[in-house]
C-alpha positions in Angstrom: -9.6 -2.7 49.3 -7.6 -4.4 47.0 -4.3 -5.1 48.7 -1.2 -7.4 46.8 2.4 -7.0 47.0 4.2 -4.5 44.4 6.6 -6.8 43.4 4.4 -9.5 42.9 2.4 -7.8 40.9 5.3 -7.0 38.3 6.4 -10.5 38.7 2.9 -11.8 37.3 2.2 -9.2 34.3 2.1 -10.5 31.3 1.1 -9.4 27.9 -2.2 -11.7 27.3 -2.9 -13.3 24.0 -5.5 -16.5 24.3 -6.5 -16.7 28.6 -9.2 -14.5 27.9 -12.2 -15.8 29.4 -14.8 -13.9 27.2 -16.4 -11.9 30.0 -16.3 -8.3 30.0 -14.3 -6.6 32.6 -17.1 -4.6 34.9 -17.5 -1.4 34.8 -16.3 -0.7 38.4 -13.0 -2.6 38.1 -12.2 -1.3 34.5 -12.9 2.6 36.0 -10.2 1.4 38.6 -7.9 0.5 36.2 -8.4 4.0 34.6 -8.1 6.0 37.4 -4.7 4.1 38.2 -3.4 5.3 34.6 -4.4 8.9 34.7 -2.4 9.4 38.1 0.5 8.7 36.1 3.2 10.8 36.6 3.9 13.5 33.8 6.3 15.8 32.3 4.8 19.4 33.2 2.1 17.5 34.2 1.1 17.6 31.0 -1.1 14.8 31.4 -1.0 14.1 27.2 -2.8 10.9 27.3 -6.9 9.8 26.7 -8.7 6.5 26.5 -11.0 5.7 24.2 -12.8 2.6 25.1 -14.3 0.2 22.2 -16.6 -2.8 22.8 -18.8 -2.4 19.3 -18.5 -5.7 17.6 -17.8 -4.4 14.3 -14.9 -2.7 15.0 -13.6 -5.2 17.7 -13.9 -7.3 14.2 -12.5 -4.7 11.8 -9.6 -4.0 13.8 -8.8 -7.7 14.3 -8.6 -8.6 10.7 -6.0 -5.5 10.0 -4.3 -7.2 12.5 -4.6 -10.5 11.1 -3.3 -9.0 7.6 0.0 -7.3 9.3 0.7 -10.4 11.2 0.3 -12.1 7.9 3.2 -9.5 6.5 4.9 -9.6 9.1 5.3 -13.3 8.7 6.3 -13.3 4.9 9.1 -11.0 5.6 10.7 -13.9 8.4 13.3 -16.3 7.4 11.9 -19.7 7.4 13.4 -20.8 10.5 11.8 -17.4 12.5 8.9 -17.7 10.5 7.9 -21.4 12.0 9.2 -20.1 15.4 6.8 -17.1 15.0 3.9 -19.3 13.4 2.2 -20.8 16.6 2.9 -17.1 19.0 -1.0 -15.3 18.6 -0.2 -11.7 18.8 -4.0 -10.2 19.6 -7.0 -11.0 21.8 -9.0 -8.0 20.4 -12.3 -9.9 19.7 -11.8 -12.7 22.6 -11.2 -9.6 25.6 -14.4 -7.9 24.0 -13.0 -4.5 25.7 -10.2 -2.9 23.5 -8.2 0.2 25.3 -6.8 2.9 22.8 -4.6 4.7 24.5 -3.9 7.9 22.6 -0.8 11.1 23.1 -1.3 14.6 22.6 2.3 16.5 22.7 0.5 19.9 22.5 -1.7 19.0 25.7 -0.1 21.5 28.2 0.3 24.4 26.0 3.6 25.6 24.0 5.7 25.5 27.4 6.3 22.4 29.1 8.4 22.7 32.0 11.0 19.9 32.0 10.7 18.9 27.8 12.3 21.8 26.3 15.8 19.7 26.4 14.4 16.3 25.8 10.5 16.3 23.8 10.4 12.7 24.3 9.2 13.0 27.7 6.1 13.2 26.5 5.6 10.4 24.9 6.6 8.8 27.7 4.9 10.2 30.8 2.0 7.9 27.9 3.7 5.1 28.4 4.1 5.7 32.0 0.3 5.6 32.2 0.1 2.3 30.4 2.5 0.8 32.8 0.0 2.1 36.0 -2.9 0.5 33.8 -1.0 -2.8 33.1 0.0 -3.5 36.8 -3.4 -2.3 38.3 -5.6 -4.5 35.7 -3.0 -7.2 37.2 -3.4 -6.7 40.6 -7.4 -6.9 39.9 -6.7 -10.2 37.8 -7.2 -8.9 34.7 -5.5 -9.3 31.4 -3.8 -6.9 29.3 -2.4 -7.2 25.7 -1.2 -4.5 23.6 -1.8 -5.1 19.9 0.8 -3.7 18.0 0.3 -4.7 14.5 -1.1 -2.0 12.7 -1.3 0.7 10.4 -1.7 3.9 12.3 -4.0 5.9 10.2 -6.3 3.0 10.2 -6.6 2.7 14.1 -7.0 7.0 13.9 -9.7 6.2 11.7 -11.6 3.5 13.5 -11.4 5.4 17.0 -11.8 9.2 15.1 -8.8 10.9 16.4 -8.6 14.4 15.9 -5.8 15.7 13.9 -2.7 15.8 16.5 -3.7 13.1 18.4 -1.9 9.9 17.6 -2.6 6.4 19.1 0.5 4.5 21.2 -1.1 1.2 22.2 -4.5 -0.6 21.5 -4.5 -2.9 25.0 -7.0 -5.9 24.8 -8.5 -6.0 28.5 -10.5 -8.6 30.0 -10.5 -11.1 32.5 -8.4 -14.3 32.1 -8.6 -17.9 33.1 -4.7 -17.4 34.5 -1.9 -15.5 33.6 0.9 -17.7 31.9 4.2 -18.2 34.2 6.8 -18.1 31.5 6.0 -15.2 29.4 4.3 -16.3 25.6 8.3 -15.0 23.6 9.8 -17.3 26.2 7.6 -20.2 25.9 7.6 -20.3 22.2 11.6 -19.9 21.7 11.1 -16.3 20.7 13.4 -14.9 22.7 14.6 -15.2 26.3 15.2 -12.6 29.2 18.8 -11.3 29.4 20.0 -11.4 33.0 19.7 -8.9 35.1 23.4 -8.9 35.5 24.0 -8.0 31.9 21.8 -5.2 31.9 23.6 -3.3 35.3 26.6 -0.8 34.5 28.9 1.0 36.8 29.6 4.4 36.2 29.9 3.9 32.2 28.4 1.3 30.0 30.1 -2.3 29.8 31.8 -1.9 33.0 30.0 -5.0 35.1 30.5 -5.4 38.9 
């Protein structure tokens, strides 16, 4: 039994770009890691969320080259200074992880009459997230990477994966075991951006009133 302290675990996640080792994860672990996601909490428990699971090489490639052309765009629209800031950050692992998780939302899973979204219909979107969050901090607590790729056209990542009409992908995750995970997250390292402090994020009672 796998046993590591919560906190830690949220202290080490990162989003993994280039510690991929090139192994697969196993069978047995990545099942874990599934299992973890689906008991996600959920609005209604609605439960709006699949996983399709890709390992073909061709479409590890395809995907990866979209990628490659978004980031490409992505770059051309930057301002010269954030465009050499941006220039060395790698944004995928998609072929490197070999195991490419497309997590996928269904808001009419559940039926017409979700019991807690009639006020707010976002919550289902985010009871998904919610499961990619128990993914990400299991798959870290087993040592393994996670990445979420998010440069991409969405009716080309449908296509690829063959998602029925109403089903729409959230995240492609790139999983797979890692030679370490970094200790200053990749945005950090590379000048992206830094974390705000806690204490600028904390309100009392209404927002911008501090301690």
């Amino acid at each position: 039994m796998l046993e590591t302290d919560i906190y830690d675990v949220i202290r080490r996640r990162r989003d993994v770009r280039a510690e991929f080792t090139g192994e697969l994860v196993d069978d047995d672990t990545l099942l874990r890691i599934l299992d973890a996601a689906h008991r996600a909490p959920s609005v209604g428990n609605s439960q709006p969320w699949d996983f399709v699971i890709v390992r073909d090489r061709a479409k590890l490639e395809s995907f990866a080259a979209h990628v490659a052309t978004k980031r490409r765009e992505f770059r051309a629209s930057l301002p010269p200074d954030r465009a050499a800031t941006f220039e060395p950050i790698k944004i995928e692992g998609i072929t490197e992880s070999g195991t490419g998780i497309v997590v996928t939302h269904d808001d009419s899973r559940g039926g017409p009459h979700i019991l807690g979204r009639a006020s707010v219909p976002e919550t289902g979107l985010y009871s998904t997230i919610l499961a990619i969050q128990n993914l990400w901090l299991a798959a870290t607590a087993e040592g393994i990477g996670v990445g979420w790729v998010s440069f991409y056209d969405t009716p080309v990542l449908a296509d690829l994966v063959r998602l029925p009409e109403g089903v729409r992908p959230v995240a492609w995750l790139c999983v797979g075991p890692v030679e370490q995970f970094q200790e200053t997250p990749d945005l950090e390292r590379f000048g992206w951006r830094n974390r705000r402090p806690l204490t600028d994020a904390i309100h009392h009672e209404s927002f911008g009133a501090g301690a």
